[in-house]
CHARMM-style PDB file with segment names, atoms N, HN, CA, C and O in Angstrom:
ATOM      1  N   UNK     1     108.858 107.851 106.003  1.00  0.00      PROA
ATOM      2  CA  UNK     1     108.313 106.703 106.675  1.00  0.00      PROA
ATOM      3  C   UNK     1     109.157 106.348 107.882  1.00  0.00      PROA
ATOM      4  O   UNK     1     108.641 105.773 108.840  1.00  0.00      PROA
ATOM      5  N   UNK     2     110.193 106.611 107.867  1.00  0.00      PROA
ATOM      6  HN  UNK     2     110.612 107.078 107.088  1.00  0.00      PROA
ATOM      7  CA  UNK     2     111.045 106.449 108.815  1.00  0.00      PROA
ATOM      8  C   UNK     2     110.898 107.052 109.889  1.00  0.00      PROA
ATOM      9  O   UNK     2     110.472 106.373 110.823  1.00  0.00      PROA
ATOM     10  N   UNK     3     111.177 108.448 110.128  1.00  0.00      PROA
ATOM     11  HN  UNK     3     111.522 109.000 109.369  1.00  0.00      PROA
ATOM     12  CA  UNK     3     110.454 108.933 110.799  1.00  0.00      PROA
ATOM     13  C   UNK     3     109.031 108.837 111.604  1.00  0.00      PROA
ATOM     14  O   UNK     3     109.016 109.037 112.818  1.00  0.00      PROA
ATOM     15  N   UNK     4     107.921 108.546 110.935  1.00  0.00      PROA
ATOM     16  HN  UNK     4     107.933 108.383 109.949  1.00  0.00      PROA
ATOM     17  CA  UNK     4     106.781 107.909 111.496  1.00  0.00      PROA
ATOM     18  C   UNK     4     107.292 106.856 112.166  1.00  0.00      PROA
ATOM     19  O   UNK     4     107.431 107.017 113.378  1.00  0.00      PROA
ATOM     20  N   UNK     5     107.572 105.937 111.752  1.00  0.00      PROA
ATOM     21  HN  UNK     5     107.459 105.806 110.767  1.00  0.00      PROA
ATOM     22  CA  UNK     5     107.955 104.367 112.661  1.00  0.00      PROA
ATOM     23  C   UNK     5     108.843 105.348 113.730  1.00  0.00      PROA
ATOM     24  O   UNK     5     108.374 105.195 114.858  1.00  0.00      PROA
ATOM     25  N   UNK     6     109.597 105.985 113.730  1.00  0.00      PROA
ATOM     26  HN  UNK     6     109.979 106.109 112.814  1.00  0.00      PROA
ATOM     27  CA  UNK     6     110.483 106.073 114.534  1.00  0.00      PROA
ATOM     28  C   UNK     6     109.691 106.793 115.937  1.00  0.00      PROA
ATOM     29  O   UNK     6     109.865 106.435 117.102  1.00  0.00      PROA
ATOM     30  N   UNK     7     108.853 107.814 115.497  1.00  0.00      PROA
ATOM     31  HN  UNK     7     108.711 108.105 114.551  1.00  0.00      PROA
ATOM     32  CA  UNK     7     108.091 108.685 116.265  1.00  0.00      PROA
ATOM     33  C   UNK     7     106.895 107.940 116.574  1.00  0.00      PROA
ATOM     34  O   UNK     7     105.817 108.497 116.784  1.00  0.00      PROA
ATOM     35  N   UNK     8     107.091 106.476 116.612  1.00  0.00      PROA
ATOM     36  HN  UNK     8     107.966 106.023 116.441  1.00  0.00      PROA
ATOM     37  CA  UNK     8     105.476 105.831 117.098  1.00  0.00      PROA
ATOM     38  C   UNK     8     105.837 104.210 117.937  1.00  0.00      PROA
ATOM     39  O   UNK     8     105.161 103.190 117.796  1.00  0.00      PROA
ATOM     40  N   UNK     9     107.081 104.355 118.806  1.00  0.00      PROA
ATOM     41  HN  UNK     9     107.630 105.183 118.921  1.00  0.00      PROA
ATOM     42  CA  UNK     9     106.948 103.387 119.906  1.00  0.00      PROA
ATOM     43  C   UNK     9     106.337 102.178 119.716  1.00  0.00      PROA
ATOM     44  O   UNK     9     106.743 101.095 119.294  1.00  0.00      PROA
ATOM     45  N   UNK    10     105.068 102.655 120.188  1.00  0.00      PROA
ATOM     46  HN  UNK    10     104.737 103.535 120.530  1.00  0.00      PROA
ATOM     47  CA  UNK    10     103.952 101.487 120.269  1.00  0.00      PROA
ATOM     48  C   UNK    10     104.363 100.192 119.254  1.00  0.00      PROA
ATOM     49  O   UNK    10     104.440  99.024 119.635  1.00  0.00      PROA
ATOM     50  N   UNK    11     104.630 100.709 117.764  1.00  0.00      PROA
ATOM     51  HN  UNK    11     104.567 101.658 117.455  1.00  0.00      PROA
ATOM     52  CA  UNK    11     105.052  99.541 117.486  1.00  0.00      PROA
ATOM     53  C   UNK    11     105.977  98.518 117.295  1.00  0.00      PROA
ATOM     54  O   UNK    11     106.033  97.544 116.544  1.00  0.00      PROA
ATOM     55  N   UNK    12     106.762  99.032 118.256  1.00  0.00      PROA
ATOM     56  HN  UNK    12     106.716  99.823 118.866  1.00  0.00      PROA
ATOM     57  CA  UNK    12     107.700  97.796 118.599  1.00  0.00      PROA
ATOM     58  C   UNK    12     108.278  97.414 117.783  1.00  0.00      PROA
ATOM     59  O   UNK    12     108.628  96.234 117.804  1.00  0.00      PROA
ATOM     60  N   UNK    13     108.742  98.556 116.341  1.00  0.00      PROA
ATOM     61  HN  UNK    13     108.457  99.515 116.324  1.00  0.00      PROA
ATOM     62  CA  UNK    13     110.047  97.814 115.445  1.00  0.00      PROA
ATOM     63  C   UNK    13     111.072  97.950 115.985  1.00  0.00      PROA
ATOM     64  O   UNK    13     111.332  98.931 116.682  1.00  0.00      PROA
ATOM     65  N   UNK    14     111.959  96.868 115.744  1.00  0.00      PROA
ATOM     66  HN  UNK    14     111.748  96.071 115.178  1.00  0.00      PROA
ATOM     67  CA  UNK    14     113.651  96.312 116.245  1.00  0.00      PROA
ATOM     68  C   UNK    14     113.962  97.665 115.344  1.00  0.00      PROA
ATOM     69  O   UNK    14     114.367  98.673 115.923  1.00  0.00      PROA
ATOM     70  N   UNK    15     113.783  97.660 114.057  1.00  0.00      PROA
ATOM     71  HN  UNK    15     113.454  96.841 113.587  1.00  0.00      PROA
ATOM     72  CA  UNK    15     114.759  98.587 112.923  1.00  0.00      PROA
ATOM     73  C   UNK    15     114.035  99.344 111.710  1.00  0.00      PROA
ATOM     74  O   UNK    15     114.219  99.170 110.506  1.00  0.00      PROA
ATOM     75  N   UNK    16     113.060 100.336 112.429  1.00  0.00      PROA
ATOM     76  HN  UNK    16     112.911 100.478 113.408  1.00  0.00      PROA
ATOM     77  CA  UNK    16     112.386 101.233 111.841  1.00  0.00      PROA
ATOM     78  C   UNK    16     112.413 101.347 110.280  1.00  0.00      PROA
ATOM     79  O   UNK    16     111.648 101.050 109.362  1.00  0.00      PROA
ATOM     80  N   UNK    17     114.079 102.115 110.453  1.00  0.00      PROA
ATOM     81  HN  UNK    17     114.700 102.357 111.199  1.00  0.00      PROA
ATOM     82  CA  UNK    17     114.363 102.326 109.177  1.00  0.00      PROA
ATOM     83  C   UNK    17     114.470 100.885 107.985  1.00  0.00      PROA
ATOM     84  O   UNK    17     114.211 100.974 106.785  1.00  0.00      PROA
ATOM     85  N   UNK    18     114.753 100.077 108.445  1.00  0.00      PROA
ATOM     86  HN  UNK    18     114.963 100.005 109.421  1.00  0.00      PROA
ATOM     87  CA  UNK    18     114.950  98.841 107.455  1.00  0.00      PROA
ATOM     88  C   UNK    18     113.306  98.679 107.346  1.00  0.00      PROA
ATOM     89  O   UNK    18     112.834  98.802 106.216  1.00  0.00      PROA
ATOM     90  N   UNK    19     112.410  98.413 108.438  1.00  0.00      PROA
ATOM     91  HN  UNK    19     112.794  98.313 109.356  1.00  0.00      PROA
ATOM     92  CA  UNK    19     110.502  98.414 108.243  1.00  0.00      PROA
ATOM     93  C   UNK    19     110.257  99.393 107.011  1.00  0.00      PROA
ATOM     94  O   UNK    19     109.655  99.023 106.003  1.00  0.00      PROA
ATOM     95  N   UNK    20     110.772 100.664 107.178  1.00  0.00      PROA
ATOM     96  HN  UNK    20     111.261 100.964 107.997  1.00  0.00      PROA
ATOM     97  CA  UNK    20     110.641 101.713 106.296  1.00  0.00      PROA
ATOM     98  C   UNK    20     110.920 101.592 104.544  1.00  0.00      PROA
ATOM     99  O   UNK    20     110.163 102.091 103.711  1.00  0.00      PROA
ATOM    100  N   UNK    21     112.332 100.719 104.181  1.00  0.00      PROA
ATOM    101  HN  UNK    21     112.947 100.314 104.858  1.00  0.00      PROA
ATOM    102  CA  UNK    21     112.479 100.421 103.120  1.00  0.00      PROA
ATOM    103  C   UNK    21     112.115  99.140 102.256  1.00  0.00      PROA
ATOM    104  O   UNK    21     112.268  98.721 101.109  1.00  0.00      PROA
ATOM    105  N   UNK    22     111.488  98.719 103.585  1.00  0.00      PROA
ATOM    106  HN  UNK    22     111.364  99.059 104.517  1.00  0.00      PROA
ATOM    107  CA  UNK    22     110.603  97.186 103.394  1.00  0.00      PROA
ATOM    108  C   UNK    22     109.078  97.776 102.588  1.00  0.00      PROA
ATOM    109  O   UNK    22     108.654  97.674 101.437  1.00  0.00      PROA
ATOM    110  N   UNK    23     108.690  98.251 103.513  1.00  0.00      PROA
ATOM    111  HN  UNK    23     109.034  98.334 104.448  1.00  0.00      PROA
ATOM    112  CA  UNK    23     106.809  99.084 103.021  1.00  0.00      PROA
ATOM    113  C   UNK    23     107.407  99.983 101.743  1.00  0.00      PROA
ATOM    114  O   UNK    23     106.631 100.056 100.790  1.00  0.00      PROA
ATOM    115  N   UNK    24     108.809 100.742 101.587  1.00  0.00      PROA
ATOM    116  HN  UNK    24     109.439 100.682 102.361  1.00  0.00      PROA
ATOM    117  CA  UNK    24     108.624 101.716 100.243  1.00  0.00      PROA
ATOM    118  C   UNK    24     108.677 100.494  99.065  1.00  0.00      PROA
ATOM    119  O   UNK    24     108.207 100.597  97.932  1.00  0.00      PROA
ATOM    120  N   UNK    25     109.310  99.414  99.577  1.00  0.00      PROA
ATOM    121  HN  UNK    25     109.693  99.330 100.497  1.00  0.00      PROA
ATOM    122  CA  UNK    25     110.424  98.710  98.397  1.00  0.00      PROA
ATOM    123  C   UNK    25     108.757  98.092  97.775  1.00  0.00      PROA
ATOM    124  O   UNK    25     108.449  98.246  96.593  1.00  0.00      PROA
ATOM    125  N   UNK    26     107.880  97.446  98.722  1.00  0.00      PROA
ATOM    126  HN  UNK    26     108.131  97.321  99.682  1.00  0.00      PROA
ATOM    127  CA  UNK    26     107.073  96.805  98.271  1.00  0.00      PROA
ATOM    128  C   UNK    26     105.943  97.734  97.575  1.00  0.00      PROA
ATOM    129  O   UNK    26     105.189  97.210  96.755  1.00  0.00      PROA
ATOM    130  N   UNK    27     105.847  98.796  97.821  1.00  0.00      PROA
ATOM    131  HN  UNK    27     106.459  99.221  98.487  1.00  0.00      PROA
ATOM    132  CA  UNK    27     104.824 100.010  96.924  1.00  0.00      PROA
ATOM    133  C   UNK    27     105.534 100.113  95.668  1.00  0.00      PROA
ATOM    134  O   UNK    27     104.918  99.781  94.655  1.00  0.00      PROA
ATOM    135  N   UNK    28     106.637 100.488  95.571  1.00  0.00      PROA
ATOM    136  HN  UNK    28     107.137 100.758  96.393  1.00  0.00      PROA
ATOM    137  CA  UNK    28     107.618 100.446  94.147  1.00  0.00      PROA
ATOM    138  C   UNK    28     107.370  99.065  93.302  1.00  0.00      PROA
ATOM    139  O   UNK    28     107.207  99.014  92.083  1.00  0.00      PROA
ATOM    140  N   UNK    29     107.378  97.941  94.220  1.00  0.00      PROA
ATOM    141  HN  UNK    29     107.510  97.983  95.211  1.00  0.00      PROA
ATOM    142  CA  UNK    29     107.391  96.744  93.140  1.00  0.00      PROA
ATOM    143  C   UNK    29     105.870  96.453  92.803  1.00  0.00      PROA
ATOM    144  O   UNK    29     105.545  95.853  91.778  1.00  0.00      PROA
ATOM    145  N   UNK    30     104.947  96.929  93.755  1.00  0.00      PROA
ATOM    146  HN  UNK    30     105.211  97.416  94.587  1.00  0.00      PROA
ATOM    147  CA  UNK    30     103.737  97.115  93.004  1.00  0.00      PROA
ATOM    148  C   UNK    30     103.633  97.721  91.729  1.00  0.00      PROA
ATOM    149  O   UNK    30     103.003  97.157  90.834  1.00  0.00      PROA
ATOM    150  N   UNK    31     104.174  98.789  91.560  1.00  0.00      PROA
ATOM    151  HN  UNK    31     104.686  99.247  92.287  1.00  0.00      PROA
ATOM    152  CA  UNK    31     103.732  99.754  90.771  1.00  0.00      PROA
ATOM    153  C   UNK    31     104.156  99.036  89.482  1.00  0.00      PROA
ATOM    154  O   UNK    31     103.376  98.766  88.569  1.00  0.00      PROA
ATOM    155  N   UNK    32     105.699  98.701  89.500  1.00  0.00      PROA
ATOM    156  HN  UNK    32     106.332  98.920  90.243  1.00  0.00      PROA
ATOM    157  CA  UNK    32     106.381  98.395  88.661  1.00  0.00      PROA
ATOM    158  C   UNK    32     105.518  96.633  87.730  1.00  0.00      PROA
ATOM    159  O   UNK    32     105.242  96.333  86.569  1.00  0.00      PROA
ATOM    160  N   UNK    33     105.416  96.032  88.905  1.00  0.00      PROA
ATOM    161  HN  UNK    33     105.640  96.276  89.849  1.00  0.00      PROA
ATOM    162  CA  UNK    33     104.836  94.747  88.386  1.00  0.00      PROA
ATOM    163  C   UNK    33     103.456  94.983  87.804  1.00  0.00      PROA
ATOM    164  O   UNK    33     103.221  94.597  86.658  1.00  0.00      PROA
ATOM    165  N   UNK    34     102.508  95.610  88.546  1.00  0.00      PROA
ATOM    166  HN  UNK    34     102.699  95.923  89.476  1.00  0.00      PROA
ATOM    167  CA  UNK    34     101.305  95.983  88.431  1.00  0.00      PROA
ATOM    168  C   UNK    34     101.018  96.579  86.696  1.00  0.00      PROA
ATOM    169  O   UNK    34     100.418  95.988  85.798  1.00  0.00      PROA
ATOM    170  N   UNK    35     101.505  97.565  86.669  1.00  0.00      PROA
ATOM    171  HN  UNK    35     101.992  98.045  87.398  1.00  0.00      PROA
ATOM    172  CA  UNK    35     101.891  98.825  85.592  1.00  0.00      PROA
ATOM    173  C   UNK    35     102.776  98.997  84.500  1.00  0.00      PROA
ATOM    174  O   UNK    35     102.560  99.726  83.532  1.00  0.00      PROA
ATOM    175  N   UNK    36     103.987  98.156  84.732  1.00  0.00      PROA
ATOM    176  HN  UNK    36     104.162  97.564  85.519  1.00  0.00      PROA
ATOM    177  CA  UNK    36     104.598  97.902  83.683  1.00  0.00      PROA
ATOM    178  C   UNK    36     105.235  96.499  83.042  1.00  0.00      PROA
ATOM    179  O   UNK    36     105.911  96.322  82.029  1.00  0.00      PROA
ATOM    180  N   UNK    37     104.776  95.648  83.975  1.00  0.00      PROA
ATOM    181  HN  UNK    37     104.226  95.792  84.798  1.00  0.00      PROA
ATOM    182  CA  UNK    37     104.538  94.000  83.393  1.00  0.00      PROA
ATOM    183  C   UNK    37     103.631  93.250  83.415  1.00  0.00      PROA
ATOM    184  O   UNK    37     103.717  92.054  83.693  1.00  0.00      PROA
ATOM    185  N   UNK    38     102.497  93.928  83.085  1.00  0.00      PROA
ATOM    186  HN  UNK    38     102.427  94.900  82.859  1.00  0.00      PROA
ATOM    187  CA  UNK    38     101.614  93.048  82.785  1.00  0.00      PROA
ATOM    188  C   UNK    38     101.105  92.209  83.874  1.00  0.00      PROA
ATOM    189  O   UNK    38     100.673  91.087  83.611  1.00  0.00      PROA
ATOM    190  N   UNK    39     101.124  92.801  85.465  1.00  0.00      PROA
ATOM    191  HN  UNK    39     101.474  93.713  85.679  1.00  0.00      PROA
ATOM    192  CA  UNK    39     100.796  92.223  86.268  1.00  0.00      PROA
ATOM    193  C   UNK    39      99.394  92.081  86.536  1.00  0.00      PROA
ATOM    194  O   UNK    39      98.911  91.026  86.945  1.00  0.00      PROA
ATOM    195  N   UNK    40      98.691  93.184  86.300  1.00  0.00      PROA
ATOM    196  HN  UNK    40      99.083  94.042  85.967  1.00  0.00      PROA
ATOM    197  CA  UNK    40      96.874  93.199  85.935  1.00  0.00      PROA
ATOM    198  C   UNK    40      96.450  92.057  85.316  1.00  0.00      PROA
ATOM    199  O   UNK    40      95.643  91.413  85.987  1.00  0.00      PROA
ATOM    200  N   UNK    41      96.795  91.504  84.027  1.00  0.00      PROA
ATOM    201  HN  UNK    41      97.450  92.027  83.481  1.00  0.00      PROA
ATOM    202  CA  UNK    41      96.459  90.519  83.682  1.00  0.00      PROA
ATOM    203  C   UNK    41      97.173  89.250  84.079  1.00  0.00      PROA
ATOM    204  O   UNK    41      96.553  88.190  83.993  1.00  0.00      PROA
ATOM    205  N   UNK    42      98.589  89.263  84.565  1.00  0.00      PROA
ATOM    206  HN  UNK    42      99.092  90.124  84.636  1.00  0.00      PROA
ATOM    207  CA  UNK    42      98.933  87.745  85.124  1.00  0.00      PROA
ATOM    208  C   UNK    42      98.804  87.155  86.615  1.00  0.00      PROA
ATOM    209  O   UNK    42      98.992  86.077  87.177  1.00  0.00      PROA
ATOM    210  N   UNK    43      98.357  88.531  86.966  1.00  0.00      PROA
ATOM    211  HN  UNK    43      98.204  89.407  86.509  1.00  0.00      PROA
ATOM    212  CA  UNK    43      98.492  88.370  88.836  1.00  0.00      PROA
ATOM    213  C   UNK    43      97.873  89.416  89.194  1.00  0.00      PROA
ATOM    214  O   UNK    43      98.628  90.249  89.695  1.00  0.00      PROA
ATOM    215  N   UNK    44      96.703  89.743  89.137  1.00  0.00      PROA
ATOM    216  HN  UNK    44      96.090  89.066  88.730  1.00  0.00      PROA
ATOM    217  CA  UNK    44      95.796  90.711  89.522  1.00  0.00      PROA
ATOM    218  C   UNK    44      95.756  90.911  91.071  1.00  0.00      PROA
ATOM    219  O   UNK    44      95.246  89.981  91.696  1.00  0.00      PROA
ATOM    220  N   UNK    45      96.277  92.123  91.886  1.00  0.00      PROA
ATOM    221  HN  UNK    45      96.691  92.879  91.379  1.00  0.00      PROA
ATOM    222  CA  UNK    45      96.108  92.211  93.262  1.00  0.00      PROA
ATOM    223  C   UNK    45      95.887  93.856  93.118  1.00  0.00      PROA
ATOM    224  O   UNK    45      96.247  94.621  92.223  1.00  0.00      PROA
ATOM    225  N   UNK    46      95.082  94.118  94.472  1.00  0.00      PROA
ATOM    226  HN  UNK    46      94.790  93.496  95.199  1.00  0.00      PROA
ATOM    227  CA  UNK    46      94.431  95.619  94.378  1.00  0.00      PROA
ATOM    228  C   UNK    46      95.219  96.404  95.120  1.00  0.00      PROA
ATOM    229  O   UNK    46      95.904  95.814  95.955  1.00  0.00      PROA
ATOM    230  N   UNK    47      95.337  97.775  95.042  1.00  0.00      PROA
ATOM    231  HN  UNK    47      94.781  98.254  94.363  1.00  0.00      PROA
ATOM    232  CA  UNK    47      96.024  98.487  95.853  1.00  0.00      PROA
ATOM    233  C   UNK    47      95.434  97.834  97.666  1.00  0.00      PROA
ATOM    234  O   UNK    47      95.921  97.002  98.431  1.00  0.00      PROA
ATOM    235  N   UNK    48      94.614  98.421  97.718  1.00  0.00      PROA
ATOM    236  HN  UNK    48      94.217  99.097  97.096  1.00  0.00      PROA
ATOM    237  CA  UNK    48      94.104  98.337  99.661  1.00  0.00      PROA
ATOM    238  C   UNK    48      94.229  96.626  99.737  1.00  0.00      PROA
ATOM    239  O   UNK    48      94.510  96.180 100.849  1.00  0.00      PROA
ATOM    240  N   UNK    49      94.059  95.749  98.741  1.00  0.00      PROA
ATOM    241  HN  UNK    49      93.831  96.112  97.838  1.00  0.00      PROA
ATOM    242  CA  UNK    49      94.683  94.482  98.781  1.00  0.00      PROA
ATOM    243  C   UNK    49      96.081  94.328 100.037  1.00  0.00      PROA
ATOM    244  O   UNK    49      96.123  94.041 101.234  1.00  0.00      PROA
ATOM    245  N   UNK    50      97.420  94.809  98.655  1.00  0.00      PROA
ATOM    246  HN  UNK    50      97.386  95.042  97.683  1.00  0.00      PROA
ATOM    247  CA  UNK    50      98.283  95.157  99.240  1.00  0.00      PROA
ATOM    248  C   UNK    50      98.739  96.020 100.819  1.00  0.00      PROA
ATOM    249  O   UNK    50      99.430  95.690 101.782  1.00  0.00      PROA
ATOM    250  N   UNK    51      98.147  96.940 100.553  1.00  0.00      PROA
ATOM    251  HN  UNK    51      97.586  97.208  99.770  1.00  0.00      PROA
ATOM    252  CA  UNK    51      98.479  98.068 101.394  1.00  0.00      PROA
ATOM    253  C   UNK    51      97.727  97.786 102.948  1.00  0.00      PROA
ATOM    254  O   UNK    51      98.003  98.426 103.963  1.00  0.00      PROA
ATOM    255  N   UNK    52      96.610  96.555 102.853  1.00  0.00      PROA
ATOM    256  HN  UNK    52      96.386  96.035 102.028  1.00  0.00      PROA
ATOM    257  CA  UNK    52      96.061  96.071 104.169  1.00  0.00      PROA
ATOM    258  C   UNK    52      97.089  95.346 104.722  1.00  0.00      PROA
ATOM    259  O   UNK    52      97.569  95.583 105.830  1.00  0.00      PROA
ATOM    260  N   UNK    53      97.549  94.197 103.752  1.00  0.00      PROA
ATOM    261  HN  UNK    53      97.159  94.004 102.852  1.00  0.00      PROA
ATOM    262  CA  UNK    53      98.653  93.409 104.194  1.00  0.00      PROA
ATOM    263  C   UNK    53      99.711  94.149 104.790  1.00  0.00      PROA
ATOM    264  O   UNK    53     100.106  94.137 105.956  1.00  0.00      PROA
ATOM    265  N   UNK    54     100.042  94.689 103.965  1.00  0.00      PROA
ATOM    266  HN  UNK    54      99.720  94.699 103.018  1.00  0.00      PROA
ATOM    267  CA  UNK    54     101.640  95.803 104.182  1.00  0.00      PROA
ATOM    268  C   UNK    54     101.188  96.556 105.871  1.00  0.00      PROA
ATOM    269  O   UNK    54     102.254  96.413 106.470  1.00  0.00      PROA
ATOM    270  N   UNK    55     100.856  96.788 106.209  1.00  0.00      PROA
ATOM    271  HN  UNK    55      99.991  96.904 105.722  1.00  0.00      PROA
ATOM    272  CA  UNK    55      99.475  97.704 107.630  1.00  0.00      PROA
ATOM    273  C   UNK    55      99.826  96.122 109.087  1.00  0.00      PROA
ATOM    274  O   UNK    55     100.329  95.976 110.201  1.00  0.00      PROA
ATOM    275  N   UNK    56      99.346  95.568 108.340  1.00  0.00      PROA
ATOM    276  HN  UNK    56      98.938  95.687 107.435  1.00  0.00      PROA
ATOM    277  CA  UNK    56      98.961  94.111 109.342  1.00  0.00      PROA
ATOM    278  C   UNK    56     100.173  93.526 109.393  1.00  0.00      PROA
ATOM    279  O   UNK    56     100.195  92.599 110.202  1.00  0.00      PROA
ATOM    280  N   UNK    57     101.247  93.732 108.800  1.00  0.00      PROA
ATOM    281  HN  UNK    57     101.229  94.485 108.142  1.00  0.00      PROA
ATOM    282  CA  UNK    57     102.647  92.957 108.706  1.00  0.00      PROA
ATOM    283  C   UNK    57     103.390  94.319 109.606  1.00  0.00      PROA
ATOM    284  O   UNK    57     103.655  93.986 110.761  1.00  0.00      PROA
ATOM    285  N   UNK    58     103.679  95.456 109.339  1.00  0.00      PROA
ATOM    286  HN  UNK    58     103.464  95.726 108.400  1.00  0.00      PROA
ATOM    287  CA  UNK    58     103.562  96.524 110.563  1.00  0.00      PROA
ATOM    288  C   UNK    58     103.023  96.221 112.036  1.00  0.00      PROA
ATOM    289  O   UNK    58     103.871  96.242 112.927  1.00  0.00      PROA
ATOM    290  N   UNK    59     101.800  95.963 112.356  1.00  0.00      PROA
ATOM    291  HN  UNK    59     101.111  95.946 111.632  1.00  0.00      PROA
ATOM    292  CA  UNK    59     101.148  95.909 113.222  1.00  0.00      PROA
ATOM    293  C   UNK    59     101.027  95.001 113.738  1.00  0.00      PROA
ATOM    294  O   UNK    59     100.607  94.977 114.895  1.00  0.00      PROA
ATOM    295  N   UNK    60     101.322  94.028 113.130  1.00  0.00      PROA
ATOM    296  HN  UNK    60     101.663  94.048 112.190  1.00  0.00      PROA
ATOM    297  CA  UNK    60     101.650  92.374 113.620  1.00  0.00      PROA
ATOM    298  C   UNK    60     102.650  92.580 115.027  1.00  0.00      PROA
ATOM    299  O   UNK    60     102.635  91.783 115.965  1.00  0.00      PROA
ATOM    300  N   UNK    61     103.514  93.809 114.971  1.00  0.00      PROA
ATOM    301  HN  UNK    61     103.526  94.457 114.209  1.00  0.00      PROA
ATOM    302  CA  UNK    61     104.494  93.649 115.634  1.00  0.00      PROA
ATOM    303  C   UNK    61     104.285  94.525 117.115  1.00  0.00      PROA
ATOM    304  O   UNK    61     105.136  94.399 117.996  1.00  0.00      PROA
ATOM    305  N   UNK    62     103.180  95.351 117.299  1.00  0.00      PROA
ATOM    306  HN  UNK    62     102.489  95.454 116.583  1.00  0.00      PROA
ATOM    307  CA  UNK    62     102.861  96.034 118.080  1.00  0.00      PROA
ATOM    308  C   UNK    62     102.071  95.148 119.379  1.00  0.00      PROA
ATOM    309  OT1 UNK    62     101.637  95.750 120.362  1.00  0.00      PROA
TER     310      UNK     62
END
């Protein structure tokens, strides 16, 4: 991911790599909350849910 941000200008991250462990950190805590605590039933959110936000918080910055 790093790489991508890094090789794509246009969007105007200050610190690629930190953007980079921001978007992995938040796919990991999906998974984890989602999948192994019972997040389906206490806090139901959808993948493309997430992953639009995660896109538009990126692109916010371009």
């Amino acid at each position: 991911m790093s790489e991508y941000f890094l090789s794509h200008p246009e969007l105007k991250l200050n610190d690629p790599d930190a953007i980079a462990q921001i978007f992995f950190g938040s796919l990991v805590s999906y998974i984890v909350v989602q999948e192994m605590l019972y997040g389906k039933e206490l806090m139901p959110l959808s993948r493309a849910r997430l992953l639009d936000s995660l896109i538009g918080l990126v692109l916010c910055n371009a």
